[in-house]
C-alpha positions in Angstrom: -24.0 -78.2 18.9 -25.9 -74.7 18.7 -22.7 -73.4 19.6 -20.6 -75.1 17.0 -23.2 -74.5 14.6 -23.0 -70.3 15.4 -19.4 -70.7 15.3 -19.4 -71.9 11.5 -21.6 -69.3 10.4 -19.4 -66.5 12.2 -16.2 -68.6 10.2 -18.7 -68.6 6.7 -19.6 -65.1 6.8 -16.1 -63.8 8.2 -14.4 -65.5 4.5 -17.7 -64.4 2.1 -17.1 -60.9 3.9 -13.3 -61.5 3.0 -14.3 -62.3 -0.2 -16.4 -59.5 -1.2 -13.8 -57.1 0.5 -11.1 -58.5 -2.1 -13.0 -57.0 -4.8 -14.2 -53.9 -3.3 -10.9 -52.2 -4.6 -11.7 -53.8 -8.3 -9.7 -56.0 -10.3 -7.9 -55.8 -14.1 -8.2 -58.0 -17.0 -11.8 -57.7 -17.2 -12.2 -56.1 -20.4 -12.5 -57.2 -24.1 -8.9 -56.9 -24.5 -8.0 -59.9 -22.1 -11.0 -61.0 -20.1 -14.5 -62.2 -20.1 -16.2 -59.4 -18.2 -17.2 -58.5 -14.8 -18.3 -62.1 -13.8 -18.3 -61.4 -10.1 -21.4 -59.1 -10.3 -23.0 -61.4 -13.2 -22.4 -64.1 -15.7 -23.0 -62.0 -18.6 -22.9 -58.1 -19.8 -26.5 -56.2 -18.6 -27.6 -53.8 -21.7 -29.6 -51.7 -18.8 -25.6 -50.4 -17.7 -24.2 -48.1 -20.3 -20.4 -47.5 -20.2 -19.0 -44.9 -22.4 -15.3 -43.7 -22.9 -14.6 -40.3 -23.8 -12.0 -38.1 -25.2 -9.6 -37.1 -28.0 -10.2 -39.1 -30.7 -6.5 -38.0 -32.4 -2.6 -37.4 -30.9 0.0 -37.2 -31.9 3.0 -39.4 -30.9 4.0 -39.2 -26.9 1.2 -36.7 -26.4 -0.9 -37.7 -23.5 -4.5 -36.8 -22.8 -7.2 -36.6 -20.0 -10.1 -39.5 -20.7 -13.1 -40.7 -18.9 -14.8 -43.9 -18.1 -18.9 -42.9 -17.2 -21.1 -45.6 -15.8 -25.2 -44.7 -16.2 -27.9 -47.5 -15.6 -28.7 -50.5 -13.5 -28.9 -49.9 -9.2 -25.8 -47.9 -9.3 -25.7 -47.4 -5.5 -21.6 -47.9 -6.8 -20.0 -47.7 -9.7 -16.4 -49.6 -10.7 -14.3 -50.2 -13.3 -11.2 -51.9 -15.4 -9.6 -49.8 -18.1 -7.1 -51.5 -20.1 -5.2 -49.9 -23.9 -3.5 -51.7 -26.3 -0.4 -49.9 -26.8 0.1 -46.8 -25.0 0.0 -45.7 -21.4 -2.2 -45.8 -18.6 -2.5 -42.9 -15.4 -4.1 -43.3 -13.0 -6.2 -40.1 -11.9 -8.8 -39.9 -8.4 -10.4 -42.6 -7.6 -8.3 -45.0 -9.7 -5.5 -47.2 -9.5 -2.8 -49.3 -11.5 -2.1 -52.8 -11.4 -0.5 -54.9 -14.1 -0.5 -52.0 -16.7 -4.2 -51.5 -16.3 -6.8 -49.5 -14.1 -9.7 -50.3 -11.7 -11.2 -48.5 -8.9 -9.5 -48.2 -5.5 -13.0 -48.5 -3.8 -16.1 -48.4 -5.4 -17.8 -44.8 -6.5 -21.1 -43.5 -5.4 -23.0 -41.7 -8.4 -23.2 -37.9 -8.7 -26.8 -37.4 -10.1 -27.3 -40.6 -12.3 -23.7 -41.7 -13.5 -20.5 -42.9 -12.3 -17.1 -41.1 -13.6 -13.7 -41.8 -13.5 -10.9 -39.6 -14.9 -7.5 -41.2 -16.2 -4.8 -40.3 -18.5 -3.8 -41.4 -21.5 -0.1 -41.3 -23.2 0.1 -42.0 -26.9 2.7 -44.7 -27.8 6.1 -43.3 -29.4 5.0 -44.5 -33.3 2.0 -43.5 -35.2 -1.2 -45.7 -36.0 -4.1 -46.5 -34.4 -4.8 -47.5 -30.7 -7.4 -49.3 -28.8 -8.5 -48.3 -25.3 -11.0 -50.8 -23.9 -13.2 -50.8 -20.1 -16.2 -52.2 -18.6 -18.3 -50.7 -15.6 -20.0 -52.2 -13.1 -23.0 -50.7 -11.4 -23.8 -52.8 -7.5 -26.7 -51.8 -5.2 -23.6 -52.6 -2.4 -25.2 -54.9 0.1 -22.2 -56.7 0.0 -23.6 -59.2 -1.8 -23.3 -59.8 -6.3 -26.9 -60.5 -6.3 -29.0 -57.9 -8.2 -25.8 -56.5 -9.3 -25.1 -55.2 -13.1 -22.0 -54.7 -15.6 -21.2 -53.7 -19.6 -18.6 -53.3 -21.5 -17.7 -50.0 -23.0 -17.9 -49.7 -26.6 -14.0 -49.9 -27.6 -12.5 -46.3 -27.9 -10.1 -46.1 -30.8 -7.6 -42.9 -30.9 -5.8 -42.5 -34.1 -1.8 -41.6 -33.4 -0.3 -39.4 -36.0 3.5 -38.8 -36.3 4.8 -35.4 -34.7 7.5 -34.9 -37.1 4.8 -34.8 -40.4 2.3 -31.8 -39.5 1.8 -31.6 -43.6 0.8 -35.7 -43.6 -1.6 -34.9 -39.9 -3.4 -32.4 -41.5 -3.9 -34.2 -44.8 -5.3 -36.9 -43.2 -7.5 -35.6 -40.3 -9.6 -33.7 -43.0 -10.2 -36.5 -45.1 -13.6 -37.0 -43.6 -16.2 -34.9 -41.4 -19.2 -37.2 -39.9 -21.6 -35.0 -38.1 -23.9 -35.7 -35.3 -27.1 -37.7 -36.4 -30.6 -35.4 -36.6 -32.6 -36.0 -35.3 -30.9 -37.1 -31.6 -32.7 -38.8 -29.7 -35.3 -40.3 -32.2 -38.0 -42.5 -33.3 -37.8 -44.0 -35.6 -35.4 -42.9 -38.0 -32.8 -40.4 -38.0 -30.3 -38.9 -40.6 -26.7 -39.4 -40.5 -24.4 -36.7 -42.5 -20.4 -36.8 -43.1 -18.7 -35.9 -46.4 -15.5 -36.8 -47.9 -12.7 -34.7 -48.6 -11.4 -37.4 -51.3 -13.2 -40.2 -53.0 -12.7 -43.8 -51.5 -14.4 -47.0 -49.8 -16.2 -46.2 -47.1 -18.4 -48.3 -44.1 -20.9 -46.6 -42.3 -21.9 -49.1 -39.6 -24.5 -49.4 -36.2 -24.1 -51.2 -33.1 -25.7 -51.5 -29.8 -24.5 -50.9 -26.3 -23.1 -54.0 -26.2 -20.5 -53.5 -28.8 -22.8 -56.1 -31.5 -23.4 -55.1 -35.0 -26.6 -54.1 -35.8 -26.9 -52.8 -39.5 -24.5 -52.4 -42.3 -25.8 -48.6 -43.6 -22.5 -48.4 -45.8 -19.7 -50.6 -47.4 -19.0 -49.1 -50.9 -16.9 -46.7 -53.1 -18.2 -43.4 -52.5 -17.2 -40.0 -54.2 -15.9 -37.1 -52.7 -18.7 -34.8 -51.2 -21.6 -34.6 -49.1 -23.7 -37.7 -48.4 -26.7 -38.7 -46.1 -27.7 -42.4 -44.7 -30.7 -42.6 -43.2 -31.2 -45.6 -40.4 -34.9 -46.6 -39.5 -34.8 -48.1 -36.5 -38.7 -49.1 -36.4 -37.9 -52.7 -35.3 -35.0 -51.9 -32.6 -35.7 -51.6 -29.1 -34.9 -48.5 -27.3 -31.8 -47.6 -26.1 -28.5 -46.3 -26.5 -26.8 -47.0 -29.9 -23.2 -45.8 -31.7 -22.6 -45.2 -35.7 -19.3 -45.5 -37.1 -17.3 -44.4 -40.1 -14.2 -46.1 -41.5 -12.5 -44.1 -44.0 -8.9 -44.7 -45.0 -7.9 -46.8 -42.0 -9.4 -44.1 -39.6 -12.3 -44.6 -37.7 -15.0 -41.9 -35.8 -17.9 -43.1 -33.5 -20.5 -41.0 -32.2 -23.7 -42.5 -30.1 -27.4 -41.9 -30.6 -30.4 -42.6 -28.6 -33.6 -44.2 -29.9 -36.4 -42.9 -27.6 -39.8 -45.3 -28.6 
């Protein structure tokens, strides 16, 4: 019987081992775009992960660009990742790989000081308007087990495609606004946020968490051309990462602050 018994265990380990190893090279439809999340290391996003995406905010048609996906927070002993995009094209640079027109991780990454990055490129589709790039990270303390382990999504990243062909019509419109970096950065507990307008129109001015939820409404009116200042106190948020964002004739610019209590 203490045999049999050993036997089964060897058999249950050898298939959660199996299991785990699966996943170890990461998996797509994870992210806002299709999926619920990184559910394998969690039920639920963890606001202690932060997963940012950067790069160019504007292309033109066709024109491709080099992005990244970094991972900061929670054990991090590894890092993964699933990067999907609405309508343009996905490369897959080191460390990645493509499956199903997205990207995840061939093998989890360790962290190089306190994050976890991966590069990929970006093609912009072959008609102008406005894309979506979307990812979550997932940060593991790798003891082969989803217990202790930590994910978020990334807020979404949207690049704004403008037609090769009307260099008159990109200019025009990529200096309709100018929103500037809040002051102070990081803060407590109110900062300053500047932009001015190069024509008169609606404009929102909004905050949300790490999470991608919206926290306050700073702006949602006609405003005239010129300089203008919104102030956000944050006296009653907790600490952490947040991200302001301007919508101004159908084009959008984020930019994150850090609200150090």
């Amino acid at each position: 019987m203490k045999k049999a018994y050993s036997f089964a265990s060897l058999i249950s380990l050898f298939i959660i081992s199996l299991f785990l190893y699966s996943f170890s090279s990461g998996i797509t439809g994870a992210t806002r775009k299709n999926g619920s999340g990184c559910t394998c290391h969690g039920s639920s996003p963890t606001s202690s992960v932060f997963v940012t995406i950067n790069g160019p905010d504007t292309l033109q048609t066709n024109d491709s660009a080099d992005y990244t996906v970094t991972i900061t927070g929670g054990p991090l002993v590894r890092g993964g990742t699933n990067i999907a995009v609405r309508s343009g094209i996905l490369t897959p640079l080191a460390g990645l790989r493509k499956a199903s027109g997205e990207l995840t991780h061939v093998a989890p990454l360790e962290p190089s000081g306190t994050s976890v990055t991966f590069n990929f490129r970006y093609k912009a589709p072959s008609f102008p308007g406005k894309d979506t790039i979307f990812a979550n990270g997932n940060s593991v303390n790798f003891n082969m087990f989803s217990s202790g382990d930590n994910w978020n999504y990334a807020p979404e990243k949207f690049v704004v495609i403008k037609s090769s062909t009307s260099i008159i019509e990109h200019s025009y419109e990529l200096r309709s606004f100018n929103l500037y970096q809040n002051f102070p950065n990081p803060f407590n507990p109110m900062t300053s946020i500047n932009f001015d307008l190069q024509r008169s129109g609606i404009v929102k001015l909004a905050v949300f968490n790490i999470s991608g939820k919206l926290i306050d409404i700073l702006a949602d009116r006609f405003l005239p051309a010129g300089e203008h200042r919104f102030r956000w106190n944050a006296d009653k948020k907790p600490s952490g990462i947040y991200f302001y964002k301007l919508e101004f004739e159908g084009i959008t610019q984020t930019k994150k602050m850090i609200l150090n209590k």
